[in-house]
C-alpha positions in Angstrom: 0.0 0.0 0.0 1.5 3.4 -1.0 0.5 6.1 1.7 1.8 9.6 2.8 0.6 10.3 6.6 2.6 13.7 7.4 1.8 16.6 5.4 1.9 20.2 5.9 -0.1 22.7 4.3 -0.1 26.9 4.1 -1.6 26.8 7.7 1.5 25.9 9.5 3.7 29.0 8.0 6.2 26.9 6.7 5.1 25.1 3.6 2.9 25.7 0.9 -0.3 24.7 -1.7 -3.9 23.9 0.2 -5.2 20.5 1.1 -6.4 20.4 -2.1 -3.0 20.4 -3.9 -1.7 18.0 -1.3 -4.7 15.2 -2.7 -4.2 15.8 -5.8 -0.6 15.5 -5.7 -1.1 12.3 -3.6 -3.5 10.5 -6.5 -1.3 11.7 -9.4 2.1 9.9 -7.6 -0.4 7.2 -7.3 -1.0 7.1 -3.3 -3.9 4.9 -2.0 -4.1 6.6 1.2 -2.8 10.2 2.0 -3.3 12.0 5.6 -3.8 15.4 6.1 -1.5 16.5 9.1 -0.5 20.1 9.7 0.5 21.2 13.1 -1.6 22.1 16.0 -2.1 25.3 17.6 0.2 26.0 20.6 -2.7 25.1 23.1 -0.5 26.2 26.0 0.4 29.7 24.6 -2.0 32.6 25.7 -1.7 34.1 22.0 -4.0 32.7 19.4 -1.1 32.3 17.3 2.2 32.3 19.3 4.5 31.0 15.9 2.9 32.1 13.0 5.8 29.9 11.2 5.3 26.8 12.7 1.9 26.0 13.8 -1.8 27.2 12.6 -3.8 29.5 14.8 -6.4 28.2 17.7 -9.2 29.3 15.7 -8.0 28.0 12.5 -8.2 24.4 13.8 -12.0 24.2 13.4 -11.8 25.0 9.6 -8.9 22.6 9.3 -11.1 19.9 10.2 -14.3 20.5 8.4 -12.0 21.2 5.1 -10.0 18.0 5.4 -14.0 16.2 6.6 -15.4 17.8 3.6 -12.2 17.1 0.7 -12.5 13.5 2.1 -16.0 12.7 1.4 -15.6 14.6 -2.2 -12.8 12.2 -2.6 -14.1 8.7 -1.8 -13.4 6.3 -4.1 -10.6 8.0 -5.6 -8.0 8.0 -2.9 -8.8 7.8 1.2 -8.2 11.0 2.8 -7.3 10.7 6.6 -7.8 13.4 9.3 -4.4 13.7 11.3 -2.6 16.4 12.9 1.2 17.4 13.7 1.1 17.8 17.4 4.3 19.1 19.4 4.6 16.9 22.8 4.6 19.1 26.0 4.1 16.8 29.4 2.9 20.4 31.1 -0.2 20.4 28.6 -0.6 16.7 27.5 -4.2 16.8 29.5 -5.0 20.3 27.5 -4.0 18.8 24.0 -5.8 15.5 24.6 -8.9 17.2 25.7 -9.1 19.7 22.3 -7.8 16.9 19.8 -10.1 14.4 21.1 -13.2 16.6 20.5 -12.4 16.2 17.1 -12.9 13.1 14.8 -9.0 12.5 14.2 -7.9 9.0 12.6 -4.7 9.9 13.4 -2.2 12.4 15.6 1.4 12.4 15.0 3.1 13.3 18.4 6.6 15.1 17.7 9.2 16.8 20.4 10.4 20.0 18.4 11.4 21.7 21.9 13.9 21.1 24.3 14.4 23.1 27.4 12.3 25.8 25.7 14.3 25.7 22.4 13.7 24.3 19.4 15.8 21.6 17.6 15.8 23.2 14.2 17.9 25.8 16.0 21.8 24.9 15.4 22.9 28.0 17.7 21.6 26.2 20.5 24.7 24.3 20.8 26.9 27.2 20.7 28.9 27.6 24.4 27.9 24.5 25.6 30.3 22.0 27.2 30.4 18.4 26.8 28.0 18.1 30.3 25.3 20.4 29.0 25.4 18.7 25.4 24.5 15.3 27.2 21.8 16.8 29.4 20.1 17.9 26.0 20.2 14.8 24.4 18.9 12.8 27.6 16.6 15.4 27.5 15.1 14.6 24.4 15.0 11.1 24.5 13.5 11.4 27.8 10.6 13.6 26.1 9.9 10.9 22.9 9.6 8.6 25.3 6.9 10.3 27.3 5.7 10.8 24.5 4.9 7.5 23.5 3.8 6.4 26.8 1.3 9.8 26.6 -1.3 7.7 25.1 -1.8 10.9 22.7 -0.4 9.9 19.7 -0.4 6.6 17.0 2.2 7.9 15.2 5.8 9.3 16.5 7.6 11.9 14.3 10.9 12.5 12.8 12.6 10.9 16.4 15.6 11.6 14.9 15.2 15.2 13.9 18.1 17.0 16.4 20.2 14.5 14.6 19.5 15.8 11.1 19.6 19.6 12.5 23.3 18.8 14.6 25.2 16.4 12.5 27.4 16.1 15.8 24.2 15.1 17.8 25.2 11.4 17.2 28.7 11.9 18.8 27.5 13.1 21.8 28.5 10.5 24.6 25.5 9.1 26.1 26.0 8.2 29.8 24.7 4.6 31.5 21.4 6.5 32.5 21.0 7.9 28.3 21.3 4.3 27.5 19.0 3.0 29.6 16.7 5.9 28.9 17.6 5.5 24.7 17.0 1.5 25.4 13.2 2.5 27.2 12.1 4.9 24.9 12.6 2.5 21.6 10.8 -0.7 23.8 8.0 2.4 23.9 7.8 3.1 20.2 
């Protein structure tokens, strides 16, 4: 079966066509299934859109839905349309983000750790100035957050686990200490 389950669309800030495109695109490369899969609002942030570049708007999320609910009946038979979301992984907010996403019909939620220590992992200066013990708190620190995250409950689907990797080629060569390994060993018996 030839599927595509994480898309983004112009909602999220950082990539572009509608929902639309994205189908269409999906049945011309021959796909029998595509999700639809933007991000989530930052539910925790007071602002209704606290990163216009990386996530859609609270009040966008309604329209979101009935879009992707509406393109996937108009496309039955043709190619099967899920309804997923993108949704960053905080512990603080877990209850907040189960209790908005689960009033929605979702057949899928991709949970993904794109923070660490309030930083995100796309952002290569946050290695600058730190020492060998800092660079091993951050990376027990993230393995320690996918692996909440896939004990959450929240999600069926984990994203890009590897994605401070791809954004700090040196990520890999960053010791681990006995307590990363063990943590590293747990959090792929979670996946």
């Amino acid at each position: 079966m030839k599927l595509d389950l994480h898309t983004h669309h112009f909602r999220c800030g950082h990539a572009d066509g509608n929902i639309r495109d994205y189908i269409e695109a999906g049945i011309a490369a021959g796909l029998e299934v595509i999700g639809i899969s933007d991000h989530t609002p930052y539910f925790g942030e007071q602002e209704e859109q606290a990163f216009p570049r990386i996530a859609m708007g609270k009040s966008e999320l309604q329209h979101y839905v009935a879009e992707v609910l509406k393109l996937k009946a108009e496309y039955t038979g043709k190619i099967d349309v899920l309804l997923g979301v993108e949704s960053d992984f905080f512990p603080e907010h877990a209850s907040l983000y189960k209790q908005v996403l689960g009033s929605y019909p979702m057949d899928y939620i991709i949970g993904s750790v794109h923070n660490v220590g309030g930083l995100s992992i796309f952002n290569r200066n946050r290695w600058k100035g730190l020492d060998e013990t800092a660079h091993i708190a951050v990376k027990e620190q993230y393995y320690h957050l996918i692996q909440a995250s896939a004990r959450s409950g929240l999600f069926q689907i984990l994203g890009h686990i590897d994605a401070m990797k791809g954004n700090y080629p040196a990520f890999a060569d960053i010791p681990g200490t006995r307590i990363w390994m063990r943590r590293c060993r747990s959090s792929l018996n979670a996946v």
